[in-house]
N, C-alpha and C positions, 0 to 999 in steps of 0.2 A: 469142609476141608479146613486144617487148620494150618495155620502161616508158622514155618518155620523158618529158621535162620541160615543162610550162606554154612554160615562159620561154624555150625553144628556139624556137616560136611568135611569143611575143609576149611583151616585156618592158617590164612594169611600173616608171613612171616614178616611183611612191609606194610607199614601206611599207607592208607588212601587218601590222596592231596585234592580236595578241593578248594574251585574259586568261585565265592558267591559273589557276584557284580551286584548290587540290589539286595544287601542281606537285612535291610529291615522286614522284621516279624511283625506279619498285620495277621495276628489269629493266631492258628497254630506253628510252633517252632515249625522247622524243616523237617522233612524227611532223615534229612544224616543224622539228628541229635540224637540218635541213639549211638550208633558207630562213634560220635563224639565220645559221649560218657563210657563208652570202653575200649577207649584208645585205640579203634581201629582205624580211627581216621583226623585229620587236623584241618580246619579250614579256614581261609583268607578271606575274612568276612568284607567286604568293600561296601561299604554307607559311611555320603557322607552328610546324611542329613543327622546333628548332633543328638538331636532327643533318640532319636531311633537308633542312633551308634551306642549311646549309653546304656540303653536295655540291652543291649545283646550277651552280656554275661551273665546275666539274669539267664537268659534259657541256656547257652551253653556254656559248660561250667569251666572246663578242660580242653584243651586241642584247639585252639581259639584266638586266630592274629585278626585284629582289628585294621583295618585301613580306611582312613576317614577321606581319601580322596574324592572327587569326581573326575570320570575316568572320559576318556573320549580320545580326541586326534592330537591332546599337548599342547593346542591352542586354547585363548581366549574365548569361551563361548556364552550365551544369555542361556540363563536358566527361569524356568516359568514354576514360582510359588504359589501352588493354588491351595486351596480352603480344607484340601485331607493331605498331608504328605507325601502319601504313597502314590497320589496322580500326580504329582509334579514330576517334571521332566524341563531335560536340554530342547525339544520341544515343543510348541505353542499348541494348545488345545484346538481342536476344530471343530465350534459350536455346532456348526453347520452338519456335521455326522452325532456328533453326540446328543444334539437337541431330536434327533428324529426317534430317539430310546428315551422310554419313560427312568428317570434314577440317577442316570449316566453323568450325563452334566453336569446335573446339582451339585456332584462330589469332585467335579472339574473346573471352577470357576480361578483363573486366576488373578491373587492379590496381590501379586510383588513380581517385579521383574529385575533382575539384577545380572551385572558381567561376572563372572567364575573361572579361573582354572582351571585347566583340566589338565589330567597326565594320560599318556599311553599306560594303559598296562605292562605292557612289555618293561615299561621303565620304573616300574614301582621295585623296591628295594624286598628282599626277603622270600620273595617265595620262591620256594627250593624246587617243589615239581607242582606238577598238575595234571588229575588224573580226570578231574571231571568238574568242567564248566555251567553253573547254573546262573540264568541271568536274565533278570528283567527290571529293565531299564527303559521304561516306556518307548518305544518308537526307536531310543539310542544303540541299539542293539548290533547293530552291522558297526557303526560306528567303532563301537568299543572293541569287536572282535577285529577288526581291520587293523589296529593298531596293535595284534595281539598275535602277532604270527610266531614268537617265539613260547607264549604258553599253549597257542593251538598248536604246534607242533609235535608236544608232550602230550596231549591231551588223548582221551581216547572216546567221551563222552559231555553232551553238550546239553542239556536242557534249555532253551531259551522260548521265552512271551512272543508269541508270533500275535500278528492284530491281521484281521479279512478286511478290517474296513478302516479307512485311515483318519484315525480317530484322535492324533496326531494332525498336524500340518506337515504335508511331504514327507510321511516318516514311511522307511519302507514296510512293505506288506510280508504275508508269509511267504509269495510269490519269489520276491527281491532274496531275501531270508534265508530260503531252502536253495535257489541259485548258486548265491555265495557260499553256504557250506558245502553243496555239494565240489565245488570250485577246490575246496580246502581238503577235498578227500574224505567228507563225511557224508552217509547214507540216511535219510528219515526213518525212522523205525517206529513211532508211537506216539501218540498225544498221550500227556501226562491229565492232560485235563483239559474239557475244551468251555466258553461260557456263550449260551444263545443266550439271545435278547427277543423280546418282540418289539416293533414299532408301536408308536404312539396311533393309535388312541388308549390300544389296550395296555393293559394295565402287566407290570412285573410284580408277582409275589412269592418269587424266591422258589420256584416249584415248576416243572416243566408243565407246561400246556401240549395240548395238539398242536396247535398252532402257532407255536414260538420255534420257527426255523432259521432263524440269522444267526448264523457264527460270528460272533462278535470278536472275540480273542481266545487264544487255550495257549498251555505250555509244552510244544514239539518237541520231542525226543531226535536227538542224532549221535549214529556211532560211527565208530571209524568204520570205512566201507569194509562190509565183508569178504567180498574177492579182492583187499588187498589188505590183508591182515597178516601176510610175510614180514612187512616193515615194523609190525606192533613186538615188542619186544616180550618177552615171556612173562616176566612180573606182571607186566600191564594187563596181560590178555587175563590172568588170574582175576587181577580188579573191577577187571569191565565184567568179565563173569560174576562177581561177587554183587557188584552193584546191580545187574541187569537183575541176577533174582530179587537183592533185598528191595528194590524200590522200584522193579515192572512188574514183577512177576512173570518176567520172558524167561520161562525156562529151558525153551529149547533154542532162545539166544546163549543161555548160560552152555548149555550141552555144544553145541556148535565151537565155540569159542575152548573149552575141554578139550574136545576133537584136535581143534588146530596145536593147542596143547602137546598131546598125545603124539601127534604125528609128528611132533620135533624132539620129544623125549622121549617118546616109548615106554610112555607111560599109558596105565587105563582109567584115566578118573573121566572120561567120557561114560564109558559104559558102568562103572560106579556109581556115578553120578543118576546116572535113569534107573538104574535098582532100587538106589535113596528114593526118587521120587515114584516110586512104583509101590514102595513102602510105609510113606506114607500117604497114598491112596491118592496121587497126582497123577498118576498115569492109568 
């Protein structure tokens, strides 16, 4: 089967607004960097670690607002610099989970502990909408969405770093996580990616075993709840449809979402929509 595009479908007469909380690239760009380089979409890149802020035009060229904050509740808070970037976090590492995985720690050691600013999201200057929140922000994650009730409100999709085991000191789990979104009117719908671990003694080489069944962390899908997609406004429900197919491949999240479409304009891009993918050999 081969991966087609949303927008060979149906093209989108509005931009899609994303907020990356955590937009430093460890590997490959993001998913959106393509929708970047054709103007389909523009996103609010938030990292404020400088080296990793300053790459970021490097991979996206165009559509591309930088914000060098760190984000949280507006207060004063200790940020823990450990020995890879990307594990650092507003929370303290907890050897005591991480030591019991072969790898884990080694890349969690922290060197620097220093006091930081933070801002609410909600209070950062410039961002016009937001259609879909991705964020991982070690452990910080409730934190940042807590103080973000006026872009979760616009929002219609959420990707965020859920952790099973608190890997972290008192950071919440995916338990706490899915709680709180659901609280805000959002539904689970998918892991984006999830990462086992085995325990020590045995060994990690990058390859799943039999015997490697610990959930250690993945990245959770939430959408705005389905039985209450009356309040999503019409442009929006097009977006989440666009994005559900380019980066789940939920397409009969995309279809559903058409439907509710349809049912307020009287239009048929639902049942279009499942001919397209019938044609090309998805159905």
């Amino acid at each position: 089967m081969n991966k087609f595009s949303f927008f060979e479908f149906l093209d989108l007469p509005e931009k899609i607004f994303i907020v990356d909380v955590g937009a430093a690239v460890d590997g490959q760009p993001e998913r959106y960097a393509g929708l970047l380089e054709h103007d389909r979409a523009h996103v609010y890149a938030c990292e404020p670690d400088e080296a990793a802020r300053n790459t970021l035009p490097t991979h996206y060229r165009k559509n591309l607002t930088v914000i060098p904050d760190f984000l949280g509740d507006g207060r004063e808070s200790t940020f823990y610099q450990t020995n890879r970037s990307p594990t650092s976090s507003l929370f303290r590492p907890n050897p005591a989970v991480l030591d019991l995985f072969p790898s884990i720690g080694d890349v969690t050691r922290v060197e620097a502990v220093r006091r930081v600013a933070t801002k609410k999201l909600d209070d950062v200057d410039g961002i016009e909408d937001c259609d879909f929140i991705k964020i991982d922000v070690q452990g910080a994650e409730i934190e940042v969405l807590s103080n973000a009730r006026r872009i979760l409100d616009m929002s219609t999709l959420i990707q965020t770093e859920v952790c099973f085991l608190p890997l972290y000191a008192n950071q919440p789990l995916f338990g706490d996580i899915d709680i709180f979104l659901r609280q805000k009117g959002f539904a689970f719908h998918t892991f984006a990616g999830v990462a086992l671990r085995p325990f020590r003694p045995l060994p990690f080489t990058g390859e799943r075993a039999p015997w490697m069944n610990q959930y250690a962390w993945g990245d959770a899908v939430y959408i705005k709840d389905p039985t209450q997609l009356g309040g999503v406004p019409v442009p929006k429900l097009f977006k989440l449809a666009a994005l559900m197919h380019e980066f789940y491949d939920s397409y009969d999240l995309t279809a559903l979402l058409l439907g509710e479409v349809d049912a307020r304009l009287g239009t048929g891009h639902q049942a279009a929509y499942l001919a397209w993918l019938k044609g090309h050999g998805m159905l």
